[in-house]
C-alpha positions as CSV (number, residue, x, y, z in Angstrom):
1,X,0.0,0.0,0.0
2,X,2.6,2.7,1.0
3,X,4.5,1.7,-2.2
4,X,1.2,2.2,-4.4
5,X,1.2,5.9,-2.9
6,X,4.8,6.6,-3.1
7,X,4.7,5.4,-7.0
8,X,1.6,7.5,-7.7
9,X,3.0,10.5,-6.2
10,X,6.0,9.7,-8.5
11,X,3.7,9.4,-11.3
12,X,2.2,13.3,-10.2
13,X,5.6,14.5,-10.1
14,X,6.3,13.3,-13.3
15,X,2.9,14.3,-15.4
16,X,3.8,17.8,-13.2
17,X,7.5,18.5,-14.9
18,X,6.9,16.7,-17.9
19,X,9.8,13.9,-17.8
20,X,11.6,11.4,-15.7
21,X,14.9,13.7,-14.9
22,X,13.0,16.6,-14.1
23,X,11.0,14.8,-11.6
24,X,13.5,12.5,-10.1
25,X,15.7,16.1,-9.7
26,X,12.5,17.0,-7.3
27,X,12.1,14.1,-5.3
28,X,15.9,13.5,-5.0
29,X,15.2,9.9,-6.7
30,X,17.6,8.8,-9.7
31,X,15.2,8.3,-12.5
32,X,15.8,4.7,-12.7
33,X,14.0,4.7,-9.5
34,X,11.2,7.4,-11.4
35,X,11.1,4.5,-14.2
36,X,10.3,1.5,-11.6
37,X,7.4,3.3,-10.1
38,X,5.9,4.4,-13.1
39,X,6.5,0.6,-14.5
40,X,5.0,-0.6,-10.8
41,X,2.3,1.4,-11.2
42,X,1.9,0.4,-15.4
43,X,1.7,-3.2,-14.5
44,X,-0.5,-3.1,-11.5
45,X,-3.3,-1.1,-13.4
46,X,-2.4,-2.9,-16.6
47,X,-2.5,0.3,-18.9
48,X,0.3,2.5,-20.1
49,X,0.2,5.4,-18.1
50,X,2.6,7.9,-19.9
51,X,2.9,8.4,-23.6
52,X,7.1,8.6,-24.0
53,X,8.1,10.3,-26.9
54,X,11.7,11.0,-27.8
55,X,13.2,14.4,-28.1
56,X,13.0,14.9,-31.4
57,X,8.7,13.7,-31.3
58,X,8.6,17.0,-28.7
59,X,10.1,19.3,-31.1
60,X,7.8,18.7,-33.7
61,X,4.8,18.4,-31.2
62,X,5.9,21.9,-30.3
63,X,6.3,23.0,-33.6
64,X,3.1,22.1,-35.2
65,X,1.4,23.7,-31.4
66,X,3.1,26.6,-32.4
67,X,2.1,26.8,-36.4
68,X,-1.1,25.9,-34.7
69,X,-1.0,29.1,-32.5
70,X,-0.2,31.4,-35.4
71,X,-2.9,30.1,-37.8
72,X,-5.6,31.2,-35.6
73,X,-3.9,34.5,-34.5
């Protein structure tokens, strides 16, 4: 139980800043330990929770938001 609560306040930290390293900075984890709860929590709810894109997927996602933006400006 207290494992199911520390990995879905992992997961909130991580949906909060948006990756792995930026929430393992805040919680002082290494984000191999970020990975294992969000895995933990993966498997136990049997569902992927988090869509993981690579760094080059987020530059185009921000890209086309940003075409986006200016097309209805």
């Amino acid at each position: 139980m207290i494992d199911d609560l520390k990995s879905m306040a992992v997961f909130a930290e991580v949906v909060r800043f948006g990756s792995f390293r930026s929430a393992a900075k805040s919680l002082a984890l290494s984000p191999s330990v970020i990975s294992y709860h969000i895995s933990q929590l993966e498997t136990k709810l049997n569902t992927a929770l988090l869509l993981k894109l690579s760094q080059k997927d987020k530059d185009w996602l921000t890209e086309k938001a940003k075409e986006k933006r200016m097309s209805l400006s």
